[in-house]
N, C-alpha and C positions, 0 to 999 in steps of 0.2 A: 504494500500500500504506500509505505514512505517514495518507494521509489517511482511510481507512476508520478506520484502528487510532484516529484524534486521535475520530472520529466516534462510534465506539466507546467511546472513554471518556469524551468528551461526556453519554452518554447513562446510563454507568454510576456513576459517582461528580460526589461535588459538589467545590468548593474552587478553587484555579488552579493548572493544572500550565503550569512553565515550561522550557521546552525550549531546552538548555547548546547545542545542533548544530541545527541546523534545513538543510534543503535551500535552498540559495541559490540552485537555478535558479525556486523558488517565490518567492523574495524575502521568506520568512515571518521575523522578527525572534522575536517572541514567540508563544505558544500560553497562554489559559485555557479553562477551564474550568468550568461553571456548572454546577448543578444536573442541565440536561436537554440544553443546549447548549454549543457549543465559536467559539470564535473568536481570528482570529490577526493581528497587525499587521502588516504588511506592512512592507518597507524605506523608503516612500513616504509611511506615515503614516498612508497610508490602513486600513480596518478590515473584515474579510469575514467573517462567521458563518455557523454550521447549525446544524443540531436542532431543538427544538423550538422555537416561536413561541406558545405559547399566550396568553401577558403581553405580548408584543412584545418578546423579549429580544433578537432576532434584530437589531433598527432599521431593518427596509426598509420600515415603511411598511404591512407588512401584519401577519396572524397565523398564516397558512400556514406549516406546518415546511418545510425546507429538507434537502433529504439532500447537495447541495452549495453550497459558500460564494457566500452573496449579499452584494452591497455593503452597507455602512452608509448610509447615505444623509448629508449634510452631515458628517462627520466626514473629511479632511483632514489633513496633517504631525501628527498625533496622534504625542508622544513615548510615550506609555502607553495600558495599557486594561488592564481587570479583570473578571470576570465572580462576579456573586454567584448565588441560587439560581436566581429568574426577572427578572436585571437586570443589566445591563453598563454600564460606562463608561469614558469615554476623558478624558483631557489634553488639550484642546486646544492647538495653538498659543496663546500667552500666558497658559498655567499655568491657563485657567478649567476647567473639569467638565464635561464632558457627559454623564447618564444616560440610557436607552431600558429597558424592559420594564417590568415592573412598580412600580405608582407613580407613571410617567413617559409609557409611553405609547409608540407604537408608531415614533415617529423621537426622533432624542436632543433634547434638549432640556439648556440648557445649566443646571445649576445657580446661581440666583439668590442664595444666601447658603447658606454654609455654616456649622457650630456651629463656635467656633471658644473654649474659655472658658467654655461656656454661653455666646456672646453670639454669635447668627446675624450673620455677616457677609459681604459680597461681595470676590469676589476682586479683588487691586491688585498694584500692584509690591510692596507688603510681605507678600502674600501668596499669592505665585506657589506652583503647587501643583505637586510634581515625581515625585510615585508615589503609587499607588492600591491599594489591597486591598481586595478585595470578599469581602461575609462572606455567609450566611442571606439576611439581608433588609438588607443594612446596606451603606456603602463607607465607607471610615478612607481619607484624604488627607493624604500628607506636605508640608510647605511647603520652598520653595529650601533655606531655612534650616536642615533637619533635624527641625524640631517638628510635632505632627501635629495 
């Protein structure tokens, strides 16, 4: 039932909804929310999505919608993930970015520099990245430190 109703609002609104209780025999930690699509982090890190695929927001690889959760493909102990309109992303282990859908393409691919200042830069120990928001067409990344 939970997961019709997440599938459900996957398809009905955009933004990220985050869910305080989640069912622990799913292991689900977090739930977003994109545009057309829904996906949820698992306890493991790992990352499962539905909905639509048209962009590739999905990340398996293909463009085929999904009416249940397909793996992400290389995405792993991921502490975070966010879902923008037709575009998702996760934290990887060591604080770098990985985006998939729109933009990106249909498996994640890890973010090469990000604006940080206006001055595009790659992630390091000074710039370990610790939460994500994903907007429209857009994702905002907080660093360890609190600055974004």
């Amino acid at each position: 039932m939970l997961k019709r109703f997440l599938l459900a609002l996957g398809f009905a609104i955009g933004g990220v909804l985050a869910l305080s209780a989640c069912n622990p025999a799913d292991g689900i930690t977090r739930v977003v929310v994109g545009g057309s699509h829904t996906c949820a982090l698992r306890s493991d890190g790992t990352v499962v999505c539905w909905g639509s695929n048209a962009s590739g927001q999905l990340g398996d690889g293909t463009s085929a919608a999904a009416t249940a959760p397909v793996a992400v493909t290389g995405v792993t102990a991921a502490p975070a993930v966010t879902a923008g309109h037709r575009h998702t992303c996760a934290i990887r282990s060591g604080g770098t970015v990985a985006c998939w859908g729109h933009g990106y393409g249909t498996t994640p691919v890890t973010v090469i520099g990000l604006i940080d200042g206006g001055v595009l830069v790659t992630p390091n120990a000074c710039s370990t990245r610790s939460s994500l928001a994903g907007g429209d067409d857009h994702t905002c990344a907080t660093r360890s430190n609190g600055t974004v």
